[in-house]
N, C-alpha and C positions, 0 to 999 in steps of 0.2 A: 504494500500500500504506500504509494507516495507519500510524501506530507512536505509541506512548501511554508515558507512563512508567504502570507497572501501580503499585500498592500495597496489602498486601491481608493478611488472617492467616487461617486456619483453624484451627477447632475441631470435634471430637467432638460426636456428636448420638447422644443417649441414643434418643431420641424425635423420630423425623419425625412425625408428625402433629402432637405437642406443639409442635412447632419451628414451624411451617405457621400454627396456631393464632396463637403468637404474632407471627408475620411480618404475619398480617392485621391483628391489634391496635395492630401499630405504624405501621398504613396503609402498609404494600404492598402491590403488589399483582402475582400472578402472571404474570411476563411470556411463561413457555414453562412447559409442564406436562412432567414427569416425563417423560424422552425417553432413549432409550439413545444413551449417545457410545463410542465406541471410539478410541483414541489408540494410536499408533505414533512411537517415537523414532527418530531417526536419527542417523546418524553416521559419519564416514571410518576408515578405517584406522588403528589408535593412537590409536582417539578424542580425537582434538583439541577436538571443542566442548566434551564434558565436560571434559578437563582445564583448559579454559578459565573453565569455569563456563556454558558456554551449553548451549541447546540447541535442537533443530528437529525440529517436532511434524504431524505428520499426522493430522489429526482428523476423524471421522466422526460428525457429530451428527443424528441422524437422519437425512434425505436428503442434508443439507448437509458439501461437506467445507470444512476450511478448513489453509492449511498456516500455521504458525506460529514466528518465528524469535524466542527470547528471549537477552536481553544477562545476562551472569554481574549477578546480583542481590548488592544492599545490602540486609545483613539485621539490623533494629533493633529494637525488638519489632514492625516488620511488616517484611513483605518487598516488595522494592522493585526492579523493574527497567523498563527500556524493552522494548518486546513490540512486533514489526512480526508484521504478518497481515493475510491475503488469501485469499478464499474461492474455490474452486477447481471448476471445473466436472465435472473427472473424477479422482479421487482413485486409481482402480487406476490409468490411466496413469499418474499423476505417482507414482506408489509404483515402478511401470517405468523412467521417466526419472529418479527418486534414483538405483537402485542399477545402472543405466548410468553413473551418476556416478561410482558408487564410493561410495555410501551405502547404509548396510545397516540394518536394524532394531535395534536395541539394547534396547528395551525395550516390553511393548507392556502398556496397563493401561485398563479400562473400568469404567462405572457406568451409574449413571442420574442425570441431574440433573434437577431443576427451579430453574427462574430467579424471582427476586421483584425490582423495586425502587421504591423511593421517590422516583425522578426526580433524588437526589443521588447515586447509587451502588447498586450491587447485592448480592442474594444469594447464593447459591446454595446445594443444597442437594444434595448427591453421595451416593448407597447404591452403595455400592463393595463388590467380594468380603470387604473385611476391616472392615467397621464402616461405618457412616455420619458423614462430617462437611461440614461447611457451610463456608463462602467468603464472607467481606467484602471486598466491594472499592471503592474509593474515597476521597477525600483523609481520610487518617490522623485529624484529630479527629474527622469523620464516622463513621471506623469505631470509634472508641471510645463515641463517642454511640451509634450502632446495638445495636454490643454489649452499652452497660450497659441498652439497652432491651430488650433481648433477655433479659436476666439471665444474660449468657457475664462469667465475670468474665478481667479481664486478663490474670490469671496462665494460663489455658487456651486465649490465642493460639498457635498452632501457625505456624511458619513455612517448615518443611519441604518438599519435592515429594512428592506420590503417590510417585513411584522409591525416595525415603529414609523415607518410613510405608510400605512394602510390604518392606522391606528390614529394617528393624527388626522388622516385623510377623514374619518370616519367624524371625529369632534369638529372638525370645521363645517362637514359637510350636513350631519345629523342622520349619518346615513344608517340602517339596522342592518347592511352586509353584517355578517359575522365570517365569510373568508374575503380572501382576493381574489377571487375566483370572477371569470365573464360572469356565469349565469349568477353570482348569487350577488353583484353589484347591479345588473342591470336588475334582479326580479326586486330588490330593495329600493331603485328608482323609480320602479314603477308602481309602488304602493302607495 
């Protein structure tokens, strides 16, 4: 199983094509086109990993699952953790064998991404139920360089999880989604 120390920020994307556009001008180039992921969280009784700051991820990106265990992150203006993962042949079994564990779903939140990189580090680029934003990741002054090519200024690094942008999204909006999920933002806007 791999395990990387991760480093990375998101921001807000006004404009995917716009975004795309400038991803190619800064010579990237796309490594996986627009693909649906679905993510599932986990976690024991009395949520221990969250209150620890971790967490363990089941993820379905288009055919491929992969599960994912991150360390409680250092958060500076980027965010910073060690990330072990390992891709997984059968993703409903092992979603059988978690909550045989005693691990139950805690949160569950999808998109579409596409991947871009430049051979130092990558992009991404997520259209999610509640807005679109994109993903720098790689050694910290590379993603500043990236970023001021991109024209993301500083101040509009995000360093948050999907779980705490869909949770905010949720107080401002008054929204009763209880995932991130399409259907269960859209069937909440339509109440």
């Amino acid at each position: 199983m791999p395990s990387n120390q991760e480093v990375e920020i998101k921001f807000r994307v006004e404009n995917v094509r716009a975004l795309s556009r400038r991803l190619r001008a800064a010579g990237f180039r796309q490594v996986t086109r627009r693909t649906r992921e679905r993510n599932t969280l986990y976690d024991l009784p009395g949520s221990p990993l969250r209150k620890r700051g971790e967490l363990l991820r089941l993820r379905k990106y288009g055919k491929e699952w992969l599960l994912t265990h991150k360390a409680k992150s250092k958060v500076t203006r980027y965010k910073t953790r060690v990330e072990t993962e390992t891709g997984i042949a059968d993703g409903d079994k092992l979603e059988k064998i978690l909550q045989a564990l005693s691990y139950a779903p805690t949160f569950r939140y999808e998109k579409y991404r596409a991947e871009w990189s430049d051979s130092h580090g990558h992009v991404v680029v997520d259209e999610t139920p509640i807005g679109s934003f994109g993903e720098i990741e790689g050694p910290a002054r590379w993603i500043d360089r990236t970023s001021e090519r991109l024209g993301i200024d500083r101040s509009s690094y995000i360093t948050h999880s999907y779980a705490e942008l869909f949770f905010a999204w949720k107080r401002q909006t008054g929204s009763r989604a209880n995932e991130m999920t399409f259907q269960s933002v859209r069937k909440s806007s339509g109440s």
